[in-house]
Structure formats: structure tokens, C-alpha cells
C-alpha positions in Angstrom: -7.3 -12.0 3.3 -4.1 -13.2 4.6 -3.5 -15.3 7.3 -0.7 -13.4 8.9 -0.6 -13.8 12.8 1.2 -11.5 15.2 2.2 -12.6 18.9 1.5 -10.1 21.8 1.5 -8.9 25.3 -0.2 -6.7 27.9 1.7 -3.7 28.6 0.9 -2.6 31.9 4.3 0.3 32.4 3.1 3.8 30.8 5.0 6.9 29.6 8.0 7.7 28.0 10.7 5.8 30.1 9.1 2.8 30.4 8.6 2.5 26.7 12.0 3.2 26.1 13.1 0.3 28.8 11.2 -2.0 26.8 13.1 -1.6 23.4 16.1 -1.3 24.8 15.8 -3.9 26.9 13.3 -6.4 26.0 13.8 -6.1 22.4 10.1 -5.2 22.0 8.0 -2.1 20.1 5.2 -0.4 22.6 1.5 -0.5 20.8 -1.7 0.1 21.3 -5.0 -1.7 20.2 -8.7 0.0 19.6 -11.5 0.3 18.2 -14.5 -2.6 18.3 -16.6 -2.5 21.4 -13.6 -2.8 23.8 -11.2 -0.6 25.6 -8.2 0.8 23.9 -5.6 -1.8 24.8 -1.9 -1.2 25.3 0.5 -4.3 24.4 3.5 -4.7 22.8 5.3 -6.6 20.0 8.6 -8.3 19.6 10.8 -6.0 17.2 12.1 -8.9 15.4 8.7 -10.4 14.9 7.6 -7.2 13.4 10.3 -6.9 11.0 9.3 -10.2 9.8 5.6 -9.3 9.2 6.6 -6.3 7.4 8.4 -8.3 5.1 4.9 -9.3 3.9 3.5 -7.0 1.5 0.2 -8.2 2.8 1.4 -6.6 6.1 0.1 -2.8 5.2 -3.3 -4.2 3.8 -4.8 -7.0 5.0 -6.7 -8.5 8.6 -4.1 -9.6 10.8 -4.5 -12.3 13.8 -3.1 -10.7 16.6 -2.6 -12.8 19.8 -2.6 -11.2 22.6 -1.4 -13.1 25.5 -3.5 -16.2 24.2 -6.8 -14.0 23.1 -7.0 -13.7 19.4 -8.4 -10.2 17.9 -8.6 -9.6 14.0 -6.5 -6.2 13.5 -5.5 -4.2 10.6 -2.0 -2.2 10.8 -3.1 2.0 11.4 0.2 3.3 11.7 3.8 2.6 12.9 6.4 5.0 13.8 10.3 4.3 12.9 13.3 5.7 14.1 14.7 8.3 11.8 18.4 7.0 12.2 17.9 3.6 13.2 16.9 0.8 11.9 14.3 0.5 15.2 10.8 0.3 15.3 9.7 3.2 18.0 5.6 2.1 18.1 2.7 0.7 16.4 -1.0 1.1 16.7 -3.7 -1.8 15.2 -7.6 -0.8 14.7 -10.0 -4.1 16.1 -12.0 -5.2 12.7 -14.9 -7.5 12.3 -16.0 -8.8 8.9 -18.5 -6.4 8.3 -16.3 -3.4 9.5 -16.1 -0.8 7.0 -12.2 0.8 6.4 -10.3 2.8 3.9 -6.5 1.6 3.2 -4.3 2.0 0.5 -3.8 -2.0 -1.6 -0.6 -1.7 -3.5 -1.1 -1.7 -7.3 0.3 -4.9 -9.2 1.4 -4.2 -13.0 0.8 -7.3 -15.5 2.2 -7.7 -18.8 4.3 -4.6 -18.3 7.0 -5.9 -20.5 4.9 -7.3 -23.7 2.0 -4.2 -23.8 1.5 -3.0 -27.2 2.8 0.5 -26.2 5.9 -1.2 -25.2 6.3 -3.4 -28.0 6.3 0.0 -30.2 9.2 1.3 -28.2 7.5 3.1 -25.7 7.8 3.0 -21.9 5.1 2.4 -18.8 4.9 5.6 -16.5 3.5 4.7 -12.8 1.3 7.5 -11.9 0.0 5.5 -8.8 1.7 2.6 -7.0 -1.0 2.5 -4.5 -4.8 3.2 -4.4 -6.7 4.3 -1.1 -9.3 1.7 -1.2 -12.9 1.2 0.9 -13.8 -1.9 1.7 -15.4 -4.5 4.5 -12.9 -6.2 6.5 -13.7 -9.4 5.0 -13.1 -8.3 1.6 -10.1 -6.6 1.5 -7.5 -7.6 -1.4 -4.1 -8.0 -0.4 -3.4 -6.0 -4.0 -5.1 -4.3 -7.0 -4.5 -5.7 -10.5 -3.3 -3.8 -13.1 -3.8 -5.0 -16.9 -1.2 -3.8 -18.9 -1.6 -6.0 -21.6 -3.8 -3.7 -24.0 -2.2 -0.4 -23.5 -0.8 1.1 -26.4 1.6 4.3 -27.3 0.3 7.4 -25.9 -2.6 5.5 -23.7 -3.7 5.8 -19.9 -5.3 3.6 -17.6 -7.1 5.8 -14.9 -8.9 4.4 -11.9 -12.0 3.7 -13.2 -10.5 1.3 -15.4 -9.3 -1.2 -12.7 -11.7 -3.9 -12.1 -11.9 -3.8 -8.3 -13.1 -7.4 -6.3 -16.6 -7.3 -5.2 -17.7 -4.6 -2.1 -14.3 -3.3 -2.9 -14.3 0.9 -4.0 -12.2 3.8 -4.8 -12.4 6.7 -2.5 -10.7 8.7 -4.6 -14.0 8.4 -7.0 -16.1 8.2 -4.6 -15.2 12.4 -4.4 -16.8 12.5 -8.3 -15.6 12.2 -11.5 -12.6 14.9 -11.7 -11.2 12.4 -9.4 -10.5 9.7 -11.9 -6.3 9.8 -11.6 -4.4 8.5 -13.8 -2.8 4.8 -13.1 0.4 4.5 -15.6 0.7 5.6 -18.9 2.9 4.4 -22.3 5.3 6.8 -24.3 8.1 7.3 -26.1 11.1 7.6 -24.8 12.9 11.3 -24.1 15.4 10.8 -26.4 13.0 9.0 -29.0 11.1 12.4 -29.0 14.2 14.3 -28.6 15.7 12.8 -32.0 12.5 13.2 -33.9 12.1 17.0 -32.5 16.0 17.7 -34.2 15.1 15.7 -37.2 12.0 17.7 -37.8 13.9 20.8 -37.3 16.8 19.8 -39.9 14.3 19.1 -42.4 12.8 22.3 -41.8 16.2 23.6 -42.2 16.9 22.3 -44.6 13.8 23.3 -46.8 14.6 26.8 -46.6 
């Protein structure tokens, strides 16, 4: 888990104008809290603060410490809502978590030994299916990231979900649905123009037979 921690405050001022006020005015992004035992909880964030966090990969998929107004709650990011012109945050909601709390979220894949795979080695190149896998896991054990082993992949192979070795308590949800589930993760082939060439040198030689 990460140890990011987020600053925030009690909004009390409701509805569309105020929350407009407070971005233009204050510099901060209107939010709300939920889940847990406690009562949806409407706060707000500095913007600045929040671009900073969203630098963090980690950001999108891991417990966050949010303080709010000196009370601590362990949070995981649920959705934020930017402006479609401006680079302005317009809200963002966090879901209360405990370490047993069960969620889905989608852990950004990590590639290894892209560049010195077999496949790539014989000239071929690494398709990313999947960049990202919707993942179910307790609170406690959720990975900022997924692995991905490239190191034994040859030309023409596949690396499908159930090839990932997930941390422990950690599952796909896509195979949870069964079987025909079972995407595909990246792939190695030739290039286009490797099978391009080798298509028009087949072809002259056929030609060339007759």
C-alpha cells in the first residue's frame, strides 16, 4: 500500500454556486466522502494538492490517508471529474475502506524485460492488449501495480490473464466471469513490413515458378 496522504476540509456551502465559488476562489476541488459506517461527508481538496497526488501512479490504486480537518480516514480514489477545456479539476469522490474491505479497481500493468524477450530478440515486437487489469482485492492488499514477465515470451506468443501471478487475496474479475474471459495481456510479432516483405517475396517466387 502506499502511504500517500491527502489534506482536507469540511464543506458546509451546497449546490452549484457555491462549488463554483470555491474553485475559483479558494483554489480548491468540492468532494464528497462515503461509505464505512458513517455519513456521506462533503469536504474539499486544494487543487494544487491534487494535482500533486495524481502525479503518483499509486494515486488511482492504492489506500489513501485523507485528513480531514485533523481526523484521518483510509480512502481509495472512486472517481474525479475534469474540466473538458481546462486544465481544472471540477470534483472528486473517495469510498471509506477498512483493511478487510473488499473492492474492485483497475492496478496498472508493469511490462519487464520488454526490450530483451526472446520474441524481440527474433525481430518481433510486444503488442499491449491491456495496460490495466480490473482487480478484487481487500483494502489491505491491494498492489500499487501488476507485474508483467516478458522475459519468456517468444515470436507469435501471448500472455493472457491467467498467466499473471497476482499477490496473495489479490483476483481477476474479469475471470472471475469464467474462462472465455481469459483476455489477452501483450503479444510478440513480426513487424508489418517484416510480413509485408516476406508476403511479396513469396509471391515473386511464385511468379517466378510459372
Amino acid at each position: 500500500m502506499s502511504d500517500i496522504t491527502l489534506n482536507a476540509n469540511v464543506r458546509s456551502d451546497e449546490g452549484k454556486g457555491a462549488s463554483r465559488r470555491l474553485r475559483r476562489q479558494e483554489g480548491r476541488v468540492p468532494g464528497i466522502v462515503y461509505g464505512g459506517k458513517a455519513e456521506p461527508q462533503s469536504i474539499s481538496v486544494l487543487q494544487k494538492e491534487l494535482f500533486k497526488a495524481l502525479e503518483n501512479e499509486a494515486f488511482f490504486s492504492s489506500v489513501v490517508s485523507l485528513d480531514v480537518d485533523g481526523k484521518a480516514e483510509k480512502v481509495i480514489l472512486r472517481d474525479l471529474q475534469r474540466h473538458p477545456a481546462k486544465q481544472q479539476l471540477l470534483h472528486v469522490d473517495f469510498q471509506r475502506v477498512s483493511g478487510n474491505t473488499k473492492v474492485h479497481i483497475k492496478a496498472p500493468l508493469h511490462f519487464l524485460n520488454e526490450e530483451t524477450c526472446k520474441g524481440v530478440k527474433a525481430g518481433g515486437i510486444v503488442s499491449h492488449t491491456l495496460t490495466e487489469l480490473e482487480i478484487s482485492a481487500p483494502a489491505a492488499k491491494l498492489p500499487e501495480f501488476i507485474e508483467v514477465d516478458l522475459a519468456d515470451l517468444e515470436m507469435d506468443d501471448t500472455i493472457h490473464i491467467s498467466d499473471l501471478k497476482l499477490p496473495a487475496g489479490v483476483e481477476s474479475v474479469a475471470l472471475s466471469h469464467g474462462p472465455d474471459h481469459d483476455l489477452v495481456v501483450a503479444s510478440v510479432h513480426k513487424p508489418r513490413g517484416a510480413i509485408e516483405a516476406a508476403a511479396e517475396g513469396e509471391a515473386e517466387g511464385e511468379s517466378g515458378e510459372g
